[in-house]
N, C-alpha and C positions, 0 to 999 in steps of 0.2 A: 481630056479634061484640062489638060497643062496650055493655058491660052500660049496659041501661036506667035500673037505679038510679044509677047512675054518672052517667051522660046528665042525671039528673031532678037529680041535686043540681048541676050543674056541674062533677065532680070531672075531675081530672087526676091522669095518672101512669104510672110504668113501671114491666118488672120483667127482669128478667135472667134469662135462662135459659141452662142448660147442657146438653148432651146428648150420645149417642152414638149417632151414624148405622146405621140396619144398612145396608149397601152392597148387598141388593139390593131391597130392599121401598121404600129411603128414608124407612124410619119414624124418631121422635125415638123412642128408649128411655133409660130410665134417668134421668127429667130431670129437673131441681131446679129453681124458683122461688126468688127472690130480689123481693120487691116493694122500691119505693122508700120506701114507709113500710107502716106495718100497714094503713093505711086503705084501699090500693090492692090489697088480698088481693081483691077482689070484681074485680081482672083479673086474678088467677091463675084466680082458677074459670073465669073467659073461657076463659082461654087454656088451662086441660085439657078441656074441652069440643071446643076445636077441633083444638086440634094429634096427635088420630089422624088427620085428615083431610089434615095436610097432609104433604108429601114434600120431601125435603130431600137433596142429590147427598153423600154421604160423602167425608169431607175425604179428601187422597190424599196418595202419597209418594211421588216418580218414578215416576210413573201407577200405582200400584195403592194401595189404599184401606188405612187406618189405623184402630186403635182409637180415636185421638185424638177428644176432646171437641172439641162447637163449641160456643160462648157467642154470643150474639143478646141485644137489648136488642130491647123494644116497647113503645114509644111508645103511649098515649093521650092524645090533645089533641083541643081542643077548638079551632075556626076558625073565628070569626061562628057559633057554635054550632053548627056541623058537626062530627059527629064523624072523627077523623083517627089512622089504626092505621097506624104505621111500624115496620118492622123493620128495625134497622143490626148488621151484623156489622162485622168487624176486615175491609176491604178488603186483598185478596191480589192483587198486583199478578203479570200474567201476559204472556206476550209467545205471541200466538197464530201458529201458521202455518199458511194456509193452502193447502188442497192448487188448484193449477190442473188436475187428475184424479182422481176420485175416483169408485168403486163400494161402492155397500150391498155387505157380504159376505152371502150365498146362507147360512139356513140348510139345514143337512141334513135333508134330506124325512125319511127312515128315520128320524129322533126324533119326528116329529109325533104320532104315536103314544101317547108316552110322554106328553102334555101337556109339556115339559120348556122352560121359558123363563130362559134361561141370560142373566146380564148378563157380557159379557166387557169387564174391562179390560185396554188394548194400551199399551203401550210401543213404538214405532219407532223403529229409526234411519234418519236418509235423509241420505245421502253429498251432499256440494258439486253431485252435478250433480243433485240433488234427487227421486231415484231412493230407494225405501225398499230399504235393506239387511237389515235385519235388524228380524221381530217378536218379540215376547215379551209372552203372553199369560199371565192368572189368569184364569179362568172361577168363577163365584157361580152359585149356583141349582140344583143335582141332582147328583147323584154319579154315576150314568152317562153314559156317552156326550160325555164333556166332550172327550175327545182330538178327537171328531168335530168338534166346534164349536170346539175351538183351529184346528182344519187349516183351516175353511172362512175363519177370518176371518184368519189368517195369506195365503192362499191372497189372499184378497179384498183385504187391507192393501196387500200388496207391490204389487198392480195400481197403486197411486193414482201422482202423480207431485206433487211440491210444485217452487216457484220455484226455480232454482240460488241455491248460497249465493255472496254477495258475497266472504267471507273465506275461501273453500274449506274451511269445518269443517264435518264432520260434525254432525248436529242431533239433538234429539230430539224427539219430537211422542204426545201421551197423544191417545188416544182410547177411547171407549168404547160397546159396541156392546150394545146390548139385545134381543132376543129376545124378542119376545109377541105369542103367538097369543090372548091373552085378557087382559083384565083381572086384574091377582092382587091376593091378599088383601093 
């Protein structure tokens, strides 16, 4: 990916990019370039070249996914004349919990039929004694049969069990379940 003329001159540099996630594909759309000078335009061409290829988790909001732009910076340097490709985002600090019990949710046989590879994101709550209380799901990816696929992974959620809470509150915990029977476009 590190453009060879770049490479052959020595050049360094970066470019800012912005974009909007689709939340099920993980494509970049819509995305704008920023170089660090004009000279460095020869890693935008790079970097449209490559970024259909890459995937990217859409930013989210009380676990379900936003129109919000993400912004990324990429780096090209040069190391003992190696070349060297970094991407830095705005780090989002997260406090993860994990479950001490946990099941894939099952999906529904009866839609395999349809090809239908549904991404669900889940919202939990799970009470002090670390029991999930309550799901609430958004389903992406096909207009039918989505109640099918809320039930299975609601059905499948509630199964798991996380640590009891120290301070007896109530938690919340995002997850997100993906569904593919195949590779998608």
């Amino acid at each position: 990916m590190f453009p060879q003329e770049a490479l052959a001159r020595g050049q360094i540099g970066y470019v800012d990019v912005d974009a909007r996630i689709d939340p099920l594909s993980g494509k970049a759309e819509d995305v704008s370039y920023r170089p660090d000078r004009p000279e460095s335009a020869v890693f935008v061409d790079a970097l449209k070249e490559v970024l259909p290829f890459w995937r990217f988790r859409a930013p989210t909001r009380d676990c379900f996914p936003t129109d919000e732009r993400i912004s990324a910076s990429v780096s090209f340097d040069l190391a003992d004349g190696e070349p060297r490709i970094a991407v830095s985002r705005e780090k989002i600090e997260a406090r993860v919990l994990t479950p001490v019990q946990w099941f894939r949710p099952d999906y529904p046989l009866a839609l395999l039929q349809y090809s239908y590879q549904p991404h669900v994101y889940a919202r939990m709550k799970v009470a002090p004694s670390g029991r999930v209380e309550d799901v609430e799901t958004l389903t992406i990816g096909g207009p039918a049969g989505s109640r099918n696929v809320d039930r299975a992974v609601k059905v499948g959620l509630r199964k798991w069990l996380f640590p009891p809470s120290r301070d007896s509150a109530t938690r919340v915990v995002c997850y997100d379940v993906d569904f593919r029977t195949q590779e998608r476009e």
